[in-house]
N, C-alpha and C positions, 0 to 999 in steps of 0.2 A: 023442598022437593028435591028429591036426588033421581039422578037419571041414570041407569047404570052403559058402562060404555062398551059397547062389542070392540074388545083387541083385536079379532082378527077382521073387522073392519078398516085399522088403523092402518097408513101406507106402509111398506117396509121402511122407506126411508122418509126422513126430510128433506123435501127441496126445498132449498135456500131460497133461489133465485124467485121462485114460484111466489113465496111467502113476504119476502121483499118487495117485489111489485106488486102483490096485492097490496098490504099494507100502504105503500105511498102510494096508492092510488086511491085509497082509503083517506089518507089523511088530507090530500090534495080533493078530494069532494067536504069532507068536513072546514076547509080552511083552516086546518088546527094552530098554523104558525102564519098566520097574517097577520101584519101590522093592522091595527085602529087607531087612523089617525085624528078620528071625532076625542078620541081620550085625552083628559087632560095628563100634564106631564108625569104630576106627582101620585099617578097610578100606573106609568110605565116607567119599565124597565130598558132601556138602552144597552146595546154592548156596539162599544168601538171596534170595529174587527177589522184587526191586520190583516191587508190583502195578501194571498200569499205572492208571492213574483211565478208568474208564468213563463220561466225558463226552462222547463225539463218536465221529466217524471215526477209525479207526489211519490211520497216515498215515507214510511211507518213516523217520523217525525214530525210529519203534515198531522197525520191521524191524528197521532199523541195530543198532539197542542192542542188542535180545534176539537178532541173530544172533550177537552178539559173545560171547553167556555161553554159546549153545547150540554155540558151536566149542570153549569150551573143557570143556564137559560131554561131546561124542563123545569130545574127545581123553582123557578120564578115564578113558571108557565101554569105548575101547579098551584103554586099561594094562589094565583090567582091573577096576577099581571098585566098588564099589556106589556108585549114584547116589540120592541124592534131592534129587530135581528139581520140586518142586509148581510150580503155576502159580495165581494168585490173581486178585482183581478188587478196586481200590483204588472203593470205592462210596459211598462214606461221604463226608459235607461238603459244604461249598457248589458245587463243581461241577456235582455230580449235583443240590443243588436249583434251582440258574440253569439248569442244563438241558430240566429238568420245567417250571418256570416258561417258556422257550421255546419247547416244544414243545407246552405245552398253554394256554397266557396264562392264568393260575391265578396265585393266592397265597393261602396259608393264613393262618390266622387262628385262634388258638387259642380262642375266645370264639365260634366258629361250631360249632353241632353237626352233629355226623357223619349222614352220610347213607347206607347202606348202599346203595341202589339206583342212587347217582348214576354220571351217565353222562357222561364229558369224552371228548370228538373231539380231534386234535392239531387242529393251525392248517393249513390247507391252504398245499403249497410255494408256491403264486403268490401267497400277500398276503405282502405287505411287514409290516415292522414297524410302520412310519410308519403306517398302515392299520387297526391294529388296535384293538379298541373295550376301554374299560375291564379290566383283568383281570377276571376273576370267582372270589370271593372265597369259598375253601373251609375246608372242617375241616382241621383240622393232621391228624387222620386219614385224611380222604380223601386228602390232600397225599403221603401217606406210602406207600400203597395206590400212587399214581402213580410214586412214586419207584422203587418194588420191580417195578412194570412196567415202567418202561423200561431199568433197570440188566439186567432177566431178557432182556428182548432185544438191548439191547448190548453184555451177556456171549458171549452166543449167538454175534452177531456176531463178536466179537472171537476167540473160542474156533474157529470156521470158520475162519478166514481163519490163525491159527498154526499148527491143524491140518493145514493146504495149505500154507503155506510150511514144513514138516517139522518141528516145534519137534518136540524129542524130551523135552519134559515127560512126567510121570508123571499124566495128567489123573483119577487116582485118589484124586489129593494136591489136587483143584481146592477154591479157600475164594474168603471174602470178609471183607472186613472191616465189612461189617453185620451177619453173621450172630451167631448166639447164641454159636458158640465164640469166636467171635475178640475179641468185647465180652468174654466170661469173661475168656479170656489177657489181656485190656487192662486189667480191673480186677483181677487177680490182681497184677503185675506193679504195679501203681501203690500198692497196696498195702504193699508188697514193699518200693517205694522209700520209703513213707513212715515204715514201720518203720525200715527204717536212716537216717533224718533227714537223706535228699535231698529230700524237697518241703518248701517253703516258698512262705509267700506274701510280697509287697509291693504297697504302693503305687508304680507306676509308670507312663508314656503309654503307650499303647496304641493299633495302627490298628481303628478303629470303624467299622461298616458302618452307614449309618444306613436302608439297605433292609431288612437281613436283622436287623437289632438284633444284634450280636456280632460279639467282636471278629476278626481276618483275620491272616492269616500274612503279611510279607514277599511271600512267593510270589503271593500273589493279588492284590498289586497291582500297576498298570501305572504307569510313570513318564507 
C-alpha cells in the first residue's frame, strides 16, 4: 500500500524540541529501557557506568563518551538483551566541595556551631573573584547542607540535558555516591578486602592539600 504524502501539508520547519518530547514520552509509556530483573544473567547485558562528577557544566566531552556506551546498549537492546543500564551521579570529594566554596565563598570549619536558620546567597555572576571579601566561615554542617543543594540541582541539570540528547538509561537504576547505599556497598566492599589481606597500610609521600587538610589524588592536580 503506498500512500501518497500532500508536501504542502508538511510543517515548514522541524521542531526539535516538539519531536524530542514526544518521543521520550513515547518511549517512557512503552518502558523501552527498563531493566528485567526476573531475567536470568546470562541473557543480560550490564554496563558499568562512570558517574560523571557533578562539579560544573556537561560540556561536548560528556556527550562524546556516553554516546559511545549508549550505541553500544541499543545495539544489545536490539539482538535482543536484557539491559541494565543505571545512570549515577559521582558527588562525593573535593570537586563538589571547591564547587560550593565558589559558588557560595564559604568555608567550613568544624569548630563552628551549626546554625539551622542560616541563610547563604551564591556570589552574584558580575563579581570577579579578585573582588571578593573574606570567605565566611561556616559549620561543617552547614558546609554539608550546601553541598547536598547544589549536587540536587546539578543532578537535575545533568539528568535534563541526557534525557534530551536520548540516553537510553534505565532512570529507575538513578544513584549517587553520597548516598546512604552506595557508602553501605563502599564499606561492605572494603571490608571484604580487608578480610582477605588486601588493605594495608605504610608510611609513604603523599600529595597534601594544604587548603582542604587531606591528602589528593594524581588526578586533582595540575602540572
Amino acid at each position: 500500500l503506498v500512500r501518497a504524502i500532500d508536501v504542502d501539508a508538511l510543517p515548514k520547519r522541524f521542531e526539535t524540541l516538539a519531536a524530542e518530547t514526544r518521543w521520550h514520552t513515547q518511549w517512557e509509556l512503552w518502558g523501552l529501557h527498563k531493566w528485567d530483573s526476573t531475567k536470568r544473567r546470562d541473557e543480560t547485558f550490564v554496563v558499568d557506568t562512570p558517574p560523571p562528577t557533578v562539579s560544573g557544566s556537561l560540556h561536548v566531552g560528556h556527550v562524546f563518551s556516553y554516546t559511545h556506551q549508549d550505541l553500544i546498549v541499543r545495539y544489545r537492546r536490539m539482538r535482543g538483551q536484557n539491559i541494565f543500564y543505571p545512570m549515577g551521579w559521582d558527588d562525593n570529594g573535593l570537586p563538589t566541595e571547591r564547587r560550593v566554596q565558589n559558588i557560595y565563598n564559604v568555608r567550613a570549619d568544624p569548630f563552628v556551631p551549626y546554625k539551622p536558620d542560616l541563610v547563604i546567597n551564591p556570589v552574584p555572576d558580575n563579581i570577579k573573584a579578585s573582588e571578593l571579601p573574606e570567605p565566611t566561615v561556616i559549620s561543617r554542617q552547614n558546609f554539608i547542607n550546601l553541598c547536598h543543594r547544589v549536587t540536587a540541582q546539578d543532578e537535575q541539570a545533568f539528568k535534563n540535558l541526557f534525557t534530551r540528547l536520548g540516553l537510553s538509561a534505565d532512570w529507575r537504576e538513578e544513584y549517587a555516591t553520597i548516598s546512604s547505599l552506595s557508602r553501605a556497598v563502599a564499606q561492605r566492599s572494603f571490608l571484604d578486602l580487608h578480610n582477605k589481606g588486601h588493605i594495608y597500610q605504610l608510611e609513604a609521600p603523599v600529595m597534601w592539600d594544604i587548603d582542604f587538610q587531606t591528602a589528593v589524588a594524581q588526578a586533582e592536580v595540575e602540572d
